[in-house]
TORGU-210505 format. One record per residue: residue number from 1; residue in three letters; x, y, z of N, C-alpha, C in turn. Coordinates in steps of 0.2 Angstrom, whole numbers. Example, Ala and Ser with C-alpha at 12.3 -4.5 7.8 and 13.67 -1.06 7.14 Angstrom:
<sites>
> num; residuo; nc1; nc2; nc3; cac1; cac2; cac3; cc1; cc2; cc3
> 1; ALA; 66; -28; 39; 62; -22; 39; 66; -16; 39
> 2; SER; 64; -11; 35; 68; -5; 36; 64; 0; 39
</sites>
This chain:
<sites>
> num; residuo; nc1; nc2; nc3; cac1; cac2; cac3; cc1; cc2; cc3
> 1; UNK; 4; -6; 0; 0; 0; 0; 4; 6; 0
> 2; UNK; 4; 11; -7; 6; 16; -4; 4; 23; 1
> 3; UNK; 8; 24; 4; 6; 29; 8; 0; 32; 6
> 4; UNK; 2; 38; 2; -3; 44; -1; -11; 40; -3
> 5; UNK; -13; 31; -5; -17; 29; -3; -22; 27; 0
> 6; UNK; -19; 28; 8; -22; 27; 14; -25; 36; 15
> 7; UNK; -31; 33; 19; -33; 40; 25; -37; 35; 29
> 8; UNK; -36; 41; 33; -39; 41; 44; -43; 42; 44
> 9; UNK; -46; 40; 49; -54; 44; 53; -51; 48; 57
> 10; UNK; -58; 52; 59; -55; 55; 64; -55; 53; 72
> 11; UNK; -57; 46; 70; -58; 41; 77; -49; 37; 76
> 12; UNK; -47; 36; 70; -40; 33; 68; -34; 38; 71
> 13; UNK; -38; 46; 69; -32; 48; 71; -32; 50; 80
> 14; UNK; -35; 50; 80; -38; 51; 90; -34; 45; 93
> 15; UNK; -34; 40; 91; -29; 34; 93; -22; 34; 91
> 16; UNK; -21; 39; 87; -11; 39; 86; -10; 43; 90
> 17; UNK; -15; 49; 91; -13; 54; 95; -14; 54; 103
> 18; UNK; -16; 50; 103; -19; 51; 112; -23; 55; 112
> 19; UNK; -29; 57; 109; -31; 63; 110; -40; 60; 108
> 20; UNK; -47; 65; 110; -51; 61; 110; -54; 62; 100
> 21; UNK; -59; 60; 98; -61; 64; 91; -62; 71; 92
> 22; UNK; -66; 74; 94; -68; 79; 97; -63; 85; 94
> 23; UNK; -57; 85; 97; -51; 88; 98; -50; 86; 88
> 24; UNK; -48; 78; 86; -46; 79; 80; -51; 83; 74
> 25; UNK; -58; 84; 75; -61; 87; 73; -58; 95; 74
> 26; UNK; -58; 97; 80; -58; 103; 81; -51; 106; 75
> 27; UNK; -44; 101; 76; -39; 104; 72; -43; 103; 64
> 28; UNK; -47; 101; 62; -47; 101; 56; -54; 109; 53
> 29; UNK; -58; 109; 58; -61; 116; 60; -55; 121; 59
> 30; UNK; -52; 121; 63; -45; 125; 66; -41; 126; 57
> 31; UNK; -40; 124; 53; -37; 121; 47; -29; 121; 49
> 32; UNK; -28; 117; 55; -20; 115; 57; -22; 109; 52
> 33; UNK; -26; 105; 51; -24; 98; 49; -29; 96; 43
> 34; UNK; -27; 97; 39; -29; 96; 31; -31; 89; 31
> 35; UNK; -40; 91; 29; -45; 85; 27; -47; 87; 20
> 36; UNK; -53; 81; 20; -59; 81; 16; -64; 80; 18
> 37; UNK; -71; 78; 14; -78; 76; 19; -80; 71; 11
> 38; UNK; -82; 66; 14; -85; 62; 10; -91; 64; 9
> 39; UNK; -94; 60; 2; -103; 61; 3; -105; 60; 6
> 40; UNK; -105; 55; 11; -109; 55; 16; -109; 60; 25
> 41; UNK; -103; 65; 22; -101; 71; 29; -95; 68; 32
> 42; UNK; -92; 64; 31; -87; 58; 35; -82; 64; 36
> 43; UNK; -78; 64; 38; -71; 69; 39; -65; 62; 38
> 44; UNK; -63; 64; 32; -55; 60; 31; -47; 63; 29
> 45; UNK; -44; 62; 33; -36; 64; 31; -30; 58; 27
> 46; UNK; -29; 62; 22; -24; 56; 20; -15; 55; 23
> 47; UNK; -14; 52; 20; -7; 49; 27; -2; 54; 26
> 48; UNK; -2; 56; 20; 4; 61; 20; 2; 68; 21
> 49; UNK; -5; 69; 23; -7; 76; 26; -4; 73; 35
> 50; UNK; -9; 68; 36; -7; 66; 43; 0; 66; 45
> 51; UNK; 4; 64; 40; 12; 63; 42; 13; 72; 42
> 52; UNK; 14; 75; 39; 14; 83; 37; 12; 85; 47
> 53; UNK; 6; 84; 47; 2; 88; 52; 7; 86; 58
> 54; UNK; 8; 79; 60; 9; 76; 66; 21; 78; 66
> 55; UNK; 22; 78; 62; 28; 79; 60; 29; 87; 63
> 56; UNK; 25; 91; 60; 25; 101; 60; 26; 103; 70
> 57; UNK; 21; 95; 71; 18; 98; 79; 20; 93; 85
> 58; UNK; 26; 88; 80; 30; 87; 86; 26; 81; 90
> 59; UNK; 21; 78; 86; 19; 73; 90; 21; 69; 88
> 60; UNK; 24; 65; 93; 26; 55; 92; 23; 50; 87
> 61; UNK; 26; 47; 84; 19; 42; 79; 25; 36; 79
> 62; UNK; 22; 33; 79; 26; 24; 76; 29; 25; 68
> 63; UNK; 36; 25; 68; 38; 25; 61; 35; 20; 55
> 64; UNK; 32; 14; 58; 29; 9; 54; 23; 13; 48
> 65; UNK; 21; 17; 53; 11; 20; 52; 11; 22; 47
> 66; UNK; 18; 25; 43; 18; 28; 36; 24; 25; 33
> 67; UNK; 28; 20; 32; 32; 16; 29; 29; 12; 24
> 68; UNK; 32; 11; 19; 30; 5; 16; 36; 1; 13
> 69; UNK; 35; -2; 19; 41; -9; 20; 39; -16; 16
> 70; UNK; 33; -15; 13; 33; -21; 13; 37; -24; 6
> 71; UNK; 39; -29; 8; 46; -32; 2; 43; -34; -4
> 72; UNK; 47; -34; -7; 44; -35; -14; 47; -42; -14
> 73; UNK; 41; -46; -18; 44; -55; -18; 41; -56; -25
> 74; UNK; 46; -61; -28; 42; -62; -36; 45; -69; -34
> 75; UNK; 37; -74; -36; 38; -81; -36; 37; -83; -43
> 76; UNK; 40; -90; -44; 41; -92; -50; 38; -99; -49
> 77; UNK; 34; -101; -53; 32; -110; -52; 27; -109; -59
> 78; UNK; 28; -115; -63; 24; -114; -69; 17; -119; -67
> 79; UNK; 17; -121; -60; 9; -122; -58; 6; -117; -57
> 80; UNK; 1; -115; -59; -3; -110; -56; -5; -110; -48
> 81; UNK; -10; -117; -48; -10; -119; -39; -5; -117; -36
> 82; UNK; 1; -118; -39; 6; -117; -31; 7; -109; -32
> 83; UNK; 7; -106; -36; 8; -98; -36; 1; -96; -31
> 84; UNK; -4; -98; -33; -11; -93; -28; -8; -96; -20
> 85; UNK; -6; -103; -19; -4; -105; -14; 0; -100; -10
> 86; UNK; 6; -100; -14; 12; -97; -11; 7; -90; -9
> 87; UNK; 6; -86; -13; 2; -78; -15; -2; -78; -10
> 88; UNK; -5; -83; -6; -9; -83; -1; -7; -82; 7
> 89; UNK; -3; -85; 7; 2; -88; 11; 7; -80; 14
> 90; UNK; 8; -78; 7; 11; -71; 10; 5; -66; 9
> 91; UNK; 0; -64; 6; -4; -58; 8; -7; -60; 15
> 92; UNK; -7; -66; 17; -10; -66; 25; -4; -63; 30
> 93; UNK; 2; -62; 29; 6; -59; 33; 7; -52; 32
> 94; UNK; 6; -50; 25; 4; -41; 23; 9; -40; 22
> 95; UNK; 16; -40; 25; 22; -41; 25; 25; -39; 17
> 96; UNK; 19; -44; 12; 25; -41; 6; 20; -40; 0
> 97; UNK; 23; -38; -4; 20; -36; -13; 23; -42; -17
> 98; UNK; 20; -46; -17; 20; -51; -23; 19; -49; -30
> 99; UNK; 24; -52; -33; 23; -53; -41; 22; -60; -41
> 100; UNK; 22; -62; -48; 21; -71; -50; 25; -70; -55
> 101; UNK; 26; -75; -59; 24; -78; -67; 24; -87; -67
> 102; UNK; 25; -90; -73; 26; -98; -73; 31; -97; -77
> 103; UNK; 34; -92; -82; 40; -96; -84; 46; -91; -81
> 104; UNK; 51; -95; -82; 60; -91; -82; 60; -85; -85
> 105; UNK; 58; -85; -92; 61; -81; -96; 57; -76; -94
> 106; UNK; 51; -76; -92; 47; -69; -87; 51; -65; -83
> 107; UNK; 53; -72; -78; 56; -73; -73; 61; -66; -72
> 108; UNK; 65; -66; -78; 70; -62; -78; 68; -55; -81
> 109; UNK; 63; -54; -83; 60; -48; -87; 59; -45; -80
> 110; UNK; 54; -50; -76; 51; -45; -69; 55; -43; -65
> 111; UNK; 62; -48; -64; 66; -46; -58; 71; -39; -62
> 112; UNK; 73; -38; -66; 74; -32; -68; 69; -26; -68
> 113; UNK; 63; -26; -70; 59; -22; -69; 56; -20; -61
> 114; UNK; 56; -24; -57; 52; -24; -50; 57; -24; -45
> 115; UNK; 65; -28; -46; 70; -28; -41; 68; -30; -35
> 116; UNK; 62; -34; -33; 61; -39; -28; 68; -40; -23
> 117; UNK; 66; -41; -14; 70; -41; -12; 74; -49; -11
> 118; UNK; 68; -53; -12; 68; -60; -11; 65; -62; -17
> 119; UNK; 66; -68; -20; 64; -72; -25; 63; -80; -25
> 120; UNK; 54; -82; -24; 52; -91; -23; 54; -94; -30
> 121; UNK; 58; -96; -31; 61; -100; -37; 58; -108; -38
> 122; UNK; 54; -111; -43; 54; -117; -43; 60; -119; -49
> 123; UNK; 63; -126; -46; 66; -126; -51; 66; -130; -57
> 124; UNK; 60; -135; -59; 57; -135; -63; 53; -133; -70
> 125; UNK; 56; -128; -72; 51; -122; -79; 50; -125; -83
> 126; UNK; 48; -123; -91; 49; -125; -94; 53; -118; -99
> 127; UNK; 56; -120; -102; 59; -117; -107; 67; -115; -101
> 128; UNK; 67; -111; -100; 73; -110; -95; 74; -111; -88
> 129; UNK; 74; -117; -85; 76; -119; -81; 78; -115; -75
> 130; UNK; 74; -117; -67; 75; -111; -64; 84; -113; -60
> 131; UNK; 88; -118; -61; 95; -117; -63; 99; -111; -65
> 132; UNK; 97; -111; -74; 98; -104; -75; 96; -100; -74
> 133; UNK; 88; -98; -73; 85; -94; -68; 90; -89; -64
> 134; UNK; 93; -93; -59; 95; -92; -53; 102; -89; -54
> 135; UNK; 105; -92; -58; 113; -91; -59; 116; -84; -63
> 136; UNK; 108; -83; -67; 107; -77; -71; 106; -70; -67
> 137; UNK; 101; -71; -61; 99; -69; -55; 105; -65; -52
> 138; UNK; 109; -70; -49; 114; -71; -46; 119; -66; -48
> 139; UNK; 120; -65; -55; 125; -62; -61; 123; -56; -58
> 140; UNK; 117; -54; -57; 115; -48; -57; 115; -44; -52
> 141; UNK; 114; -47; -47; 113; -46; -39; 115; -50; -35
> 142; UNK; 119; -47; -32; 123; -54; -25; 117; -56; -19
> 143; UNK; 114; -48; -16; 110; -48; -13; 104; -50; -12
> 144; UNK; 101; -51; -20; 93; -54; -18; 92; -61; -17
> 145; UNK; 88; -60; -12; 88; -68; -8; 83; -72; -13
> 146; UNK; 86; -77; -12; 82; -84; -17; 81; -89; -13
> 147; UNK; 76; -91; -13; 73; -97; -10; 70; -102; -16
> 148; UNK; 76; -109; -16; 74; -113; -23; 68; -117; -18
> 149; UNK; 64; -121; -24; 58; -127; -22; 58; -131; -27
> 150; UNK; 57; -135; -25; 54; -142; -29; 50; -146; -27
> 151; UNK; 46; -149; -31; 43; -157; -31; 48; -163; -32
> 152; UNK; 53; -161; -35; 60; -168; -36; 66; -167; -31
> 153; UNK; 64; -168; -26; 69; -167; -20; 75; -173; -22
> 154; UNK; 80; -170; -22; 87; -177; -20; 93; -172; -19
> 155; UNK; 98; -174; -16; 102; -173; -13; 106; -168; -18
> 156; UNK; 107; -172; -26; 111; -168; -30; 107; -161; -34
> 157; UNK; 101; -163; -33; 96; -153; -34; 98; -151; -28
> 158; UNK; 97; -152; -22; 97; -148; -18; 107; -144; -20
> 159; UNK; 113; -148; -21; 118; -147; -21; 119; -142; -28
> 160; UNK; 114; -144; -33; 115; -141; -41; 113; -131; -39
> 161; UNK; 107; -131; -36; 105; -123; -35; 105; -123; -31
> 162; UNK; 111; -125; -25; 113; -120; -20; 122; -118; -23
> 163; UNK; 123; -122; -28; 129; -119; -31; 127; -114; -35
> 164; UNK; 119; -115; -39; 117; -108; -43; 117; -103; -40
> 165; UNK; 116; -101; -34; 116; -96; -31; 111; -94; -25
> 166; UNK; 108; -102; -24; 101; -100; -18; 103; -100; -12
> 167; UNK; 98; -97; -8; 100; -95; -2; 99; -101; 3
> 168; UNK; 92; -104; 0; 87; -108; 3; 86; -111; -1
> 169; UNK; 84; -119; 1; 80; -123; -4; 78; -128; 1
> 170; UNK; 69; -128; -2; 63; -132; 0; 60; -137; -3
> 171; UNK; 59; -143; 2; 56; -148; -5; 48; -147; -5
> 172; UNK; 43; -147; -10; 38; -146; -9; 34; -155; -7
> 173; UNK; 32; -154; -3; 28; -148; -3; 31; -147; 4
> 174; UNK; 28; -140; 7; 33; -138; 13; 26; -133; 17
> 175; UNK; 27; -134; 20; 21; -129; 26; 22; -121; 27
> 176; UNK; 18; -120; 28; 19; -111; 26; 22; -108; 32
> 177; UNK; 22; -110; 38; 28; -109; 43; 33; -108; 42
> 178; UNK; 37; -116; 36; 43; -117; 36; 45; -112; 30
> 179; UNK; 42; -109; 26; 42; -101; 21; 44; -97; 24
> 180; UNK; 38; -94; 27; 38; -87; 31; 46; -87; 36
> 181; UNK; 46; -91; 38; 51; -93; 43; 58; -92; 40
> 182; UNK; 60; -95; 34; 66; -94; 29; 64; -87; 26
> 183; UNK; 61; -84; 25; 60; -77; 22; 61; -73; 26
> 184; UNK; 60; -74; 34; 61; -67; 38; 68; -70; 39
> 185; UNK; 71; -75; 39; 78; -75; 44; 81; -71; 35
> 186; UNK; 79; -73; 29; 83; -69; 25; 83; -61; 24
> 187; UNK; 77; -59; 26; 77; -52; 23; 79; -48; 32
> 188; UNK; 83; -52; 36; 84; -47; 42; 87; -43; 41
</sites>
């Protein structure tokens, strides 16, 4: 979500403030603190008035309130099922911006346009193999984390795309715990 998307109540902002509605009404009467009014009379501020307002006057706020930290993740699996899978899995955390595709050769189109911090790599494509996927990735970026998968688990994949360049490798199928869990200890 970007910031300038969001807006507060004036019940939203009375809780970042410690202060009652009443009062956030008042400052917006006052014109210290730049609203609108919806059809229906509602009073709404959006995040980067709010951030302006609460920054001018010195009042404390959670630096979360207006960040948008969420990471950018582009998953690659030429199943469909497993993309909405995985895609599920993380907007239930909020934590990140997903991208998808099912082929490699996408693969590489997105992660130069979108620069994702982490990357769910299946290693099975069709046309370009998420080996090369990975090694091409790699060329590009030391830093972006890769988490390979598969449904053909053996010892010499697991060996082949950790030499490609992965960070992490999962056999599928694998529990959403054991994801989320390898994705925060990489993007720490």
């Amino acid at each position: 979500m970007k910031s300038d998307a969001k807006t507060y109540t004036t019940f939203d902002i009375s809780k970042i403030c410690d202060v009652y509605p009443t009062t956030v009404a008042n400052w917006i009467d006052e014109r210290k603190l730049k609203a609108f009014t919806t059809p229906g009379g509602h009073r709404r501020v959006s995040a980067d008035d709010l951030k302006k307002f609460l920054e001018k006057y010195k009042i404390p706020f959670p630096a979360e309130l207006f960040s948008n930290d969420k990471k950018k993740v582009l998953v690659v699996d030429d199943d469909k099922a497993v993309l909405k899978v995985i895609s599920r899995i993380l907007t239930k955390s909020k934590n990140y911006e997903i991208y998808s595709t099912t082929d490699g050769f996408h693969a590489g189109h997105l992660f130069s346009e979108i620069k994702p911090g982490i990357i769910i790599l299946d290693i099975k494509l069709p046309g370009i193999d998420g080996f090369e996927v990975c090694r091409r990735i790699r060329e590009k970026d030391k830093n972006v984390k890769i988490i390979a998968i598969t449904g053909y688990d053996s010892e010499e994949t697991r060996k082949k795309i950790m030499a490609s360049g992965a960070n992490v490798y999962l056999s599928k199928p694998f529990k959403a715990e054991e994801l989320l869990k390898n994705m925060r200890l990489l993007i720490k």
